[in-house]
N, C-alpha and C positions, 0 to 999 in steps of 0.2 A: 282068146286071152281069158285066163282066168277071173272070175270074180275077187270083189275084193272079199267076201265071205270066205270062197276056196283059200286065197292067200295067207287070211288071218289060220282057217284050221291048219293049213301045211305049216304054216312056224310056229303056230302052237302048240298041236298036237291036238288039238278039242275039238270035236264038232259042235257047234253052233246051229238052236234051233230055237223056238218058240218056249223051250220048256228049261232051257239051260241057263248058267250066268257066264257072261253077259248072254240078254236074249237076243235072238234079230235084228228085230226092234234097235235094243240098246247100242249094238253094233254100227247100226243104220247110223242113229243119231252122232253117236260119237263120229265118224267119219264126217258126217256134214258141218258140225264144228271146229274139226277140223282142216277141213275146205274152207271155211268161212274165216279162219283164224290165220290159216295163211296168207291167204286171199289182203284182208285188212294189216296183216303186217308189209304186205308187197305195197302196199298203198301209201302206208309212211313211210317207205323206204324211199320212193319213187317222189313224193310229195316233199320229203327233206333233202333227196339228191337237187329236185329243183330248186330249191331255197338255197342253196351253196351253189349252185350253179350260176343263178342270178345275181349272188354276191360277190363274187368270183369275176364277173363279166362285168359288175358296174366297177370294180376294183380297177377293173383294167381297160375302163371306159370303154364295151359293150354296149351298143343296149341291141335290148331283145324285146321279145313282147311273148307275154305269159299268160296261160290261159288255164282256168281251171277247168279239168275236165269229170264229168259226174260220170258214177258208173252203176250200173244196177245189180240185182241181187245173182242175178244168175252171170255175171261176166262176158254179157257177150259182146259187150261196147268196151270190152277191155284194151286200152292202144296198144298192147304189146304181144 
């Protein structure tokens, strides 16, 4: 599989190096905030589907039991 370096110059057209703009580096980062960025919107996605969920259930005299679940920077306790 390609990198995501290879991917960005093939739909570019630019090679990508230490010396160009965007550099490596700046590529690097930009990708990991974007990991990151996603990452944190799946989380309030997931975190509000439960919240309508739970309301939803006591509506209709459910009950449940709800747990918050922490998750680290690298996602590897991720539940899903």
């Amino acid at each position: 599989m390609a990198t995501f370096e290879a991917q960005v110059e093939g739909l570019t057209g630019i090679n990508i190096d230490s010396s160009t703009n965007p550099t490596q580096t700046q590529l690097t980062q930009f990708l990991r905030d974007g990991v990151i960025d996603v990452i944190n919107r799946i989380t309030r996605i997931k975190e509000s589907a439960e919240r309508y969920q739970a309301k939803r259930n006591e509506a209709n005299g459910i009950t449940t039991e709800t747990t918050t679940e922490s998750t680290s920077s690298n996602g590897d306790d991720m539940p899903w």
